[in-house]
C-alpha positions in Angstrom: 0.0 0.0 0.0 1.1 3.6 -0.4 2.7 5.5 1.7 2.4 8.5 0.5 1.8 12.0 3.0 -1.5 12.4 3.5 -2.7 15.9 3.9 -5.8 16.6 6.7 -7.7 19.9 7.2 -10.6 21.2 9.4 -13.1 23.5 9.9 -16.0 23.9 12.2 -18.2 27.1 11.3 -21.9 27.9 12.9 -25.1 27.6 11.6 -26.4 29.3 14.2 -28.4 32.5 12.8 -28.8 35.7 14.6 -32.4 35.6 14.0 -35.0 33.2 16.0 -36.3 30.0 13.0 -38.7 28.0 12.1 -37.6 24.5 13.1 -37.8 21.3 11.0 -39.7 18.7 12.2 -42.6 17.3 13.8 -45.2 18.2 11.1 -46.0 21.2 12.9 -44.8 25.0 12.7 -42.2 25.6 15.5 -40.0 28.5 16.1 -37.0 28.9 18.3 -37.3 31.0 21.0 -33.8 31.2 22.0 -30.4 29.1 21.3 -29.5 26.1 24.0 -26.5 25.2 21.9 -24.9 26.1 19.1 -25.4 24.4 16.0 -22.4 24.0 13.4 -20.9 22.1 10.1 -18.0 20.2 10.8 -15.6 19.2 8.0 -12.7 17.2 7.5 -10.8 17.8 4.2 -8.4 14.5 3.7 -6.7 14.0 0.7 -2.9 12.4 -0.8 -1.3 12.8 -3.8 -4.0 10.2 -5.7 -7.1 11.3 -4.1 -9.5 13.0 -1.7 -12.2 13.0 0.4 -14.2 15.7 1.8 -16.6 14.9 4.8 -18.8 17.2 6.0 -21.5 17.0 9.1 -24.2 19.2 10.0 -26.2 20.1 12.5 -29.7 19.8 10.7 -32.8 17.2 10.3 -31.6 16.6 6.8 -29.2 18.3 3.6 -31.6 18.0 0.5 -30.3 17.5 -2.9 -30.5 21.2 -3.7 -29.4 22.3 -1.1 -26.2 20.3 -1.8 -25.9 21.5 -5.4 -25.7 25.2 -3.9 -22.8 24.3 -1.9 -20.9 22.7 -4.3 -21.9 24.8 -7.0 -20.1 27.7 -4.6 -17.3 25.6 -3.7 -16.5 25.1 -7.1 -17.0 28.7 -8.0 -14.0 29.8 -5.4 -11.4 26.9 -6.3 -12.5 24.4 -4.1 -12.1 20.5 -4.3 -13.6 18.3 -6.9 -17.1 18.9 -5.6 -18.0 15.2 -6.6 -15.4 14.0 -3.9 -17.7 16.0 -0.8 -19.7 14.1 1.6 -22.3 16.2 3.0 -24.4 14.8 5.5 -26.9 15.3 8.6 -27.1 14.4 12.3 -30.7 14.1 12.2 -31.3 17.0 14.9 -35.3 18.6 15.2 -33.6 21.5 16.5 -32.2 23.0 13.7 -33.0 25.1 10.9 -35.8 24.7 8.1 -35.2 25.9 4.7 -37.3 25.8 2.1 -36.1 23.9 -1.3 -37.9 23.0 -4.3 -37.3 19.3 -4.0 -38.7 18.7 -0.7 -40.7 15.5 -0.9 -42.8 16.9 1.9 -43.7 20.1 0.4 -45.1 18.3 -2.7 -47.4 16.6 -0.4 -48.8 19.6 1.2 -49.4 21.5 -1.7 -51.3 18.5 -3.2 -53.5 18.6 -0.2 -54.9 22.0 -1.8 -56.4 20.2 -4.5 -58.6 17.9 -1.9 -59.5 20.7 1.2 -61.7 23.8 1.2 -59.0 25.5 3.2 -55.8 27.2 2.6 -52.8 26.5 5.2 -52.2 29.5 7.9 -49.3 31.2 6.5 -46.6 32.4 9.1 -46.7 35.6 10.0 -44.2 37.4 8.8 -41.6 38.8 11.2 -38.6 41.3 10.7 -36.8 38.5 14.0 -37.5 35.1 12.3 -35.6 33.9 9.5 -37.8 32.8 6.5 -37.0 29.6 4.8 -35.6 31.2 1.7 -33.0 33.0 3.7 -32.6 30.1 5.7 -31.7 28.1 2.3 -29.1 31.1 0.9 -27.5 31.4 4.9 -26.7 27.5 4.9 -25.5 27.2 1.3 -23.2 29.8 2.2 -22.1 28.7 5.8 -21.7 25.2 4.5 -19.3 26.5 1.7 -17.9 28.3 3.8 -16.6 25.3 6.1 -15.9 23.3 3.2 -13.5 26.0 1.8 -11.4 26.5 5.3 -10.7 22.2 5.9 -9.9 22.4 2.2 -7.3 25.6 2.8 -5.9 24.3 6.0 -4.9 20.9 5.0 -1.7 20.1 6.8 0.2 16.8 6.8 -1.2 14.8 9.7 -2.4 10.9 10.3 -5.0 8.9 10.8 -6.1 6.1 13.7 -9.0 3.9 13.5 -10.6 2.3 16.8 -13.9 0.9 17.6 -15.8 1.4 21.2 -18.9 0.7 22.5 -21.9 2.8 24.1 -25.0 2.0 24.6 -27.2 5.1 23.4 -29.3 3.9 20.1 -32.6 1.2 20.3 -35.3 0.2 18.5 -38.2 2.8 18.6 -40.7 0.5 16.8 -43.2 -1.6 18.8 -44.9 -5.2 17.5 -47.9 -6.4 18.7 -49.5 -9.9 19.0 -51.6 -9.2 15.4 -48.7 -8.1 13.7 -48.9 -4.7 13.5 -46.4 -2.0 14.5 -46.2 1.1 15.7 -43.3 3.7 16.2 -43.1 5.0 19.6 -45.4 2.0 20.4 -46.6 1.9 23.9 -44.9 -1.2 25.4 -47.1 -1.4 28.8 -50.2 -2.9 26.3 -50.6 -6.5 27.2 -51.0 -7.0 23.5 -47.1 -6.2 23.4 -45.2 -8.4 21.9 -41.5 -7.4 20.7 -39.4 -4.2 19.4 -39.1 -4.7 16.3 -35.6 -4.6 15.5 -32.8 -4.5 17.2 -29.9 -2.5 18.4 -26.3 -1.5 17.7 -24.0 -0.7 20.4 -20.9 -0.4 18.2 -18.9 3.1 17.8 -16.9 3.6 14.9 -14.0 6.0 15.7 -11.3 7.6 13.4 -8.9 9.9 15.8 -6.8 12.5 14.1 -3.3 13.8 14.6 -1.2 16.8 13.2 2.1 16.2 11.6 3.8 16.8 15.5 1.5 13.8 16.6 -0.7 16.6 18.4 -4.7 15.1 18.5 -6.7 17.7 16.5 -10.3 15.7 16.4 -12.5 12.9 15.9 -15.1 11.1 13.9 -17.8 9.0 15.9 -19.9 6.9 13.7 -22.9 5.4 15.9 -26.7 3.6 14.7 -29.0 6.9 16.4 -30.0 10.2 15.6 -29.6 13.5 17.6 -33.3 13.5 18.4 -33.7 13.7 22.7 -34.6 17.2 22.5 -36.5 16.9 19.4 -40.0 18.6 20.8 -38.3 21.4 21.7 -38.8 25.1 21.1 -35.1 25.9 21.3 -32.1 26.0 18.8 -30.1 23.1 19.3 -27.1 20.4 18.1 -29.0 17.8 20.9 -26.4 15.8 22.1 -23.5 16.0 20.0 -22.8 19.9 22.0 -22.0 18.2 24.8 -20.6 15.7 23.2 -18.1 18.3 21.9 -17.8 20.5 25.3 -16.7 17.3 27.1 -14.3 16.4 24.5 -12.8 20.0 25.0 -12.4 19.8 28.3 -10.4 16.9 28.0 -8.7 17.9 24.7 -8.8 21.3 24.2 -10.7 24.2 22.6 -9.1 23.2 19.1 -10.5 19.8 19.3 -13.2 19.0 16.5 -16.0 16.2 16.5 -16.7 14.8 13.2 -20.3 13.4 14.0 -21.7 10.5 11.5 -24.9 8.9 11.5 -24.6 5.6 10.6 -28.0 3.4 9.8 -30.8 4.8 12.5 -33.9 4.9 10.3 -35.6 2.4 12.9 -33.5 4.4 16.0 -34.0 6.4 18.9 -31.9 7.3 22.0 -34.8 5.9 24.3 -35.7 3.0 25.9 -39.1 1.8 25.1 -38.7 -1.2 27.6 -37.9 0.9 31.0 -40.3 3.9 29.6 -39.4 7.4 31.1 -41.9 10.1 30.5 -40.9 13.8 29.3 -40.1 15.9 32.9 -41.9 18.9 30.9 -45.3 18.5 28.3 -44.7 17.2 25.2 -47.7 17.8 22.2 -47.5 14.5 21.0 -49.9 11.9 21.1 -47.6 9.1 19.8 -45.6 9.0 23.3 -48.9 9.0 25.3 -48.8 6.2 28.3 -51.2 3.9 29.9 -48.8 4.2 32.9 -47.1 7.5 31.8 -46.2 8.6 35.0 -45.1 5.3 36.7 -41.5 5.7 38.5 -38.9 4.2 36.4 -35.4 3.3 37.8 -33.8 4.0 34.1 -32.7 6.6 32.2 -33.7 10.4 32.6 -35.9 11.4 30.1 -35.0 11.2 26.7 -36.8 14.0 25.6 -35.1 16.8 27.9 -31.8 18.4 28.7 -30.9 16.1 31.3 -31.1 13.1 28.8 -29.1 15.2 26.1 -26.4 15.4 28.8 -26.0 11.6 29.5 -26.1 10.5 26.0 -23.3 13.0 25.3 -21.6 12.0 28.2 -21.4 8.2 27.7 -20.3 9.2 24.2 -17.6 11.4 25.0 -16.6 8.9 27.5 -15.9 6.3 25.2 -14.1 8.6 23.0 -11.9 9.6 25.9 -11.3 5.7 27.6 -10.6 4.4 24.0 -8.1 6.9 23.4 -6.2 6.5 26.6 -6.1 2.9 26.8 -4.4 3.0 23.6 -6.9 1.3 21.7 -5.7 2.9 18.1 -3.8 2.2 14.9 -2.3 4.0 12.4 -4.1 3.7 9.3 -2.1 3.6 6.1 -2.1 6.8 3.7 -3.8 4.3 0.7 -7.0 6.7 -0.1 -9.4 5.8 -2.8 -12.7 7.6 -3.3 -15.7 6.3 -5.7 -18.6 8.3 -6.4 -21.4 6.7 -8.9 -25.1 7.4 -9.4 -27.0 4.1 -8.4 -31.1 3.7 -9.4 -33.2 2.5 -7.2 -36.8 1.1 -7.8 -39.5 3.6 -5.8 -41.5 1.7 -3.7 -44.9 1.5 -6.0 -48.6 2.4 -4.7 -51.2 0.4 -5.6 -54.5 2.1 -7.3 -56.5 0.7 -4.2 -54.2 2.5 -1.8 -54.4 5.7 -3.7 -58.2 5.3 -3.6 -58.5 4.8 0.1 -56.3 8.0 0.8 -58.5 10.2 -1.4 -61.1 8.9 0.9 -59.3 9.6 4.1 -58.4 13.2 3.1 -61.8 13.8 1.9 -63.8 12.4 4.8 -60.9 15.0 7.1 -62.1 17.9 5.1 -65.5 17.2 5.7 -65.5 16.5 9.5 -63.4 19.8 10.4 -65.0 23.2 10.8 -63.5 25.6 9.3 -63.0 27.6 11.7 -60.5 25.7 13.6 -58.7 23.8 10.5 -55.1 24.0 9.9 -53.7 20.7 8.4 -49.7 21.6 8.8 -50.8 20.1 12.3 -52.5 17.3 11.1 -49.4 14.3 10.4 -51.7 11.6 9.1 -53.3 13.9 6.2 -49.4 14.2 5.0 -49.4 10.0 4.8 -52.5 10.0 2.8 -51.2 12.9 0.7 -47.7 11.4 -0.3 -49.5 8.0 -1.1 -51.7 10.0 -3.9 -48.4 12.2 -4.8 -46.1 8.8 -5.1 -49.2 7.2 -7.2 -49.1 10.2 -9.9 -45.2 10.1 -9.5 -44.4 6.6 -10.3 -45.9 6.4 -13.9 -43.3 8.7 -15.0 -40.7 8.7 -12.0 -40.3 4.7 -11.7 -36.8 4.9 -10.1 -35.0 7.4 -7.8 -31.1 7.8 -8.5 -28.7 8.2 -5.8 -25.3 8.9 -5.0 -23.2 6.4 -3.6 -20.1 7.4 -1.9 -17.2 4.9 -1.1 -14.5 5.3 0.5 -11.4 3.3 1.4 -8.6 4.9 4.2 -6.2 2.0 4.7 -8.0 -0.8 5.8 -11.2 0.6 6.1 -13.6 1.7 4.4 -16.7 4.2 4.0 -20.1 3.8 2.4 -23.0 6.3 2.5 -27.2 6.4 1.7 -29.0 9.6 1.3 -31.8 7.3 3.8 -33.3 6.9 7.3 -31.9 3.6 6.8 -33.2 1.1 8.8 -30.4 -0.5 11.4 -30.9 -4.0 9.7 -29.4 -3.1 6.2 -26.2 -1.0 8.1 -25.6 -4.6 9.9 -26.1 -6.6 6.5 -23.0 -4.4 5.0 -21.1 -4.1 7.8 -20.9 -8.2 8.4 -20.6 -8.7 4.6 -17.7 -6.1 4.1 -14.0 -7.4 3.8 -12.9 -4.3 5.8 -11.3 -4.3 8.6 -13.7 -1.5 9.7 -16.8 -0.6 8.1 -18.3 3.0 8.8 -21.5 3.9 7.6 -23.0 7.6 7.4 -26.7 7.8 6.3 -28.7 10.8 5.7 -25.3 11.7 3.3 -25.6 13.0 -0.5 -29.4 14.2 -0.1 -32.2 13.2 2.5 -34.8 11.1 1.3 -36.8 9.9 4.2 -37.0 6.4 5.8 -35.8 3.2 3.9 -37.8 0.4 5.9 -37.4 -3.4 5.8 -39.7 -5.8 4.6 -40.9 -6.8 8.1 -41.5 -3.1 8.8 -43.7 -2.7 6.0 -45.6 -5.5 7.1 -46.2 -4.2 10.5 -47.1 -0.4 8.9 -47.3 3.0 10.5 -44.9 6.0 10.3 -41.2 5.4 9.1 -42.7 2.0 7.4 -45.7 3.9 5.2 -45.6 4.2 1.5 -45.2 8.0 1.9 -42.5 8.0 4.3 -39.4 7.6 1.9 -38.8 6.8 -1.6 -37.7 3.5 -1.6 -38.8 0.4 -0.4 -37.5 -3.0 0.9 -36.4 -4.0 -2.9 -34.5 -1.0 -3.4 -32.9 -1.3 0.4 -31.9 -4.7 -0.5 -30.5 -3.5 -4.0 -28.3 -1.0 -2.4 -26.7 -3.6 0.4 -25.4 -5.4 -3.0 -24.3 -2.4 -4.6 -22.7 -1.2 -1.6 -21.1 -4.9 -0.9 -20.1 -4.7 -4.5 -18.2 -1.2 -4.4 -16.7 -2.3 -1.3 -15.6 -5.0 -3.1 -13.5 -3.5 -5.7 -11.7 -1.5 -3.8 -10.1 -4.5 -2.0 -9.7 -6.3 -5.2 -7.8 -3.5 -6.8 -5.4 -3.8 -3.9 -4.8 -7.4 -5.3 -3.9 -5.9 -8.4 -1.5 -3.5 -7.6 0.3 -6.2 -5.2 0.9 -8.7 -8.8 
């Protein structure tokens, strides 16, 4: 393998605006009142003398596909790297910004739902203190380039050291029941419980950096949950991964950047739906309602307030810290090779009986609320009925969804990415099947097109498993585990090449 210099740069620039903002999420309008933590985009510019890399984490719900062709578009405008070679991805947080872009699945839906109801949608009021979602759009292309352009112009020579650790923070947040059906956030005290759903990942994927001098300058942490505790929130906020990063600090220095990656989660949550702690403060959310909601657990804190953001991002930054001081690193080789392809996937198809009984729900809705009171941004299940009709009109001309595949190869491990909530099962297919040593996976990267559910979640239904809640279905999840398998595949058989 080579051994070549590599060359490592980073950058960490806010994203926090100095106006309060809408905040994406939850199906519902919410706007910050005031910023708990800081939210930022982290980047990490790696490159040698036959390749690059360019990874690139941010504190939002998701990055959309044109919101990714504005930031490269700029990048490439001031003399930045290849723009095909830049990972951009999300840490899933509800706390974050919403922008407004074109391609929104979501937005689609609602304006479809003008063609069925009476009523238009309440439309914010407008506010010289809140950032709109146009201006939220332009402020995060530009931060985002931003950050990209200083890793890229501060590469220095420096190495790399891979390590694996362990923390229990992400688990199943789908619930089975004796019939078969599922439900996400399912209430687990029903005696008609039967299982979660899925399982769990425990596993950390850790990459610790060094400068040329040996000096640690930051981290990646690749773990199976998203940054959702705080998620009901009316506050600006990077969740867990802030504290995350202030306890690294303290322990590292003020220098010392966190590379956060989300690695399959689409089925993940950072609660326990076993040992069932109820929010300390109200929560509007019928979902997370409880037959014994206000039984005394010996568990957790809540997972959906500050004092559950703190011990996730302390057993985190724990792990980070204990692997690093027991010495449980190795240098990685300088071999980089970076492939980039556009893969089609089938869209997961709606049947005309499905569209039919959707029209129905949405029109018997329309009918049963006064118009008085109506406002159908707070009404979730209209949305599901809505992108059912929008995927049936889509699919006669839209039959496939093309994405873009990252992989990566560092030494003897390797990266692959998904633009998905991708459920935890087809993140443990890869990751058993691949021939690397390591195997890090980063969802929500290249564009953000909702959940990717298994078969067995389809079966058992509801949200993160419904027609309208991604693009693709369990056929096109089980395409990309080959595709992925297969790309990670040729990377280690070109090392066989160059060794004859």
């Amino acid at each position: 393998m080579s051994e070549k210099t590599m060359r490592i740069g980073w950058s960490e620039v806010s994203i926090t605006p100095d106006k309060r903002v809408g905040l994406m999420g939850q199906f519902i309008e919410r706007i910050s009142e005031y910023v708990e933590t800081e939210v930022t985009v982290t980047t990490a510019a790696i490159s040698t003398e036959e390749d690059c890399v360019v990874f690139c984490s941010c504190d939002l719900v998701g990055v959309s596909s044109g919101l990714i062709a504005a930031v490269r578009e700029k990048t490439t405008a001031r003399g930045g790297p290849d723009p095909d070679k830049i990972i951009i991805s999300a840490t899933h947080t509800h706390t974050s910004l919403q922008y407004k872009d074109g391609l929104d699945t979501l937005a689609f839906s609602s304006g479809l739902l003008n063609r069925y109801l009476p009523y238009k949608k309440a439309e914010r009021t407008e506010s010289a203190d809140i950032m709109g979602e146009d201006e939220a759009f332009d402020f995060l292309a530009e931060r985002i380039a931003q950050g990209i352009l200083l890793a890229w112009e501060n590469r220095k020579p420096g190495t790399l050291e891979a390590a694996f650790g362990r923390v229990a923070v992400g688990m199943c947040r789908r619930v089975r029941y004796l019939d078969g059906h599922a439900l996400m956030w399912g209430d687990t005290s029903r005696e008609d419980f039967d299982a979660l759903e899925g399982g769990s990942d425990s596993g950390v994927e850790l990459l610790y950096f060094r400068d040329e001098a040996g000096a640690l300058t930051g981290a990646a942490v690749n773990l199976s949950c998203p940054a959702q505790v705080l998620e009901h929130r009316l506050f600006l906020s990077s969740d867990y991964w802030g504290r995350v990063k202030r306890r690294l600090r303290e322990r590292f220095g003020e220098d010392f950047r966190v590379l956060a990656l989300c690695a399959p989660a689409g089925d993940q949550c950072p609660r326990d739906l076993i040992r069932w702690v109820a929010p300390e403060t109200p929560v509007s959310d019928p979902n997370i309602t409880r037959g014994n909601g206000r039984l005394r657990r010996r568990a957790d804190p809540s997972m959906f307030d500050r004092a559950g953001a703190d011990t996730v991002g302390r057993r985190i930054a724990d792990e980070v810290i204990g692997v690093w001081e027991a010495g449980e690193h190795e240098p990685t080789d300088a071999l980089l090779r970076h492939r980039v392809r556009q893969l089609s996937l089938p869209i997961r198809r709606v049947t005309a009986s499905q569209r039919d009984e959707a029209e129905r729900r949405i029109r018997e809705a329309a009918s049963a609320m006064e118009k008085s009171n109506f406002d159908y941004c707070d009404n979730a299940e209209l949305y599901v009925y809505a992108g059912t009709i929008a995927r049936y009109e889509r699919q006669a001309f839209e039959p496939e969804i093309t994405i873009e595949l990252h992989t990566v190869r560092i030494g003897d491990f390797v990266v692959s990415t998904s633009p998905f909530e991708l459920f935890l099962d087809y993140g443990n297919r890869i990751r058993a099947r691949s021939p690397a040593a390591q195997t890090f996976l980063i969802q929500l990267a290249g564009g953000s097109l909702g959940y990717l559910p298994t078969a067995r979640a389809e079966r058992g239904g509801h949200y993160s498993a419904y027609v309208s809640s991604g693009v693709a279905g369990h056929e096109g999840g089980e395409l990309l585990v080959e595709e992925a398998l297969r790309e990670i595949g040729r990377l280690f058989e070109e090392e066989k090449e160059w060794e004859k």
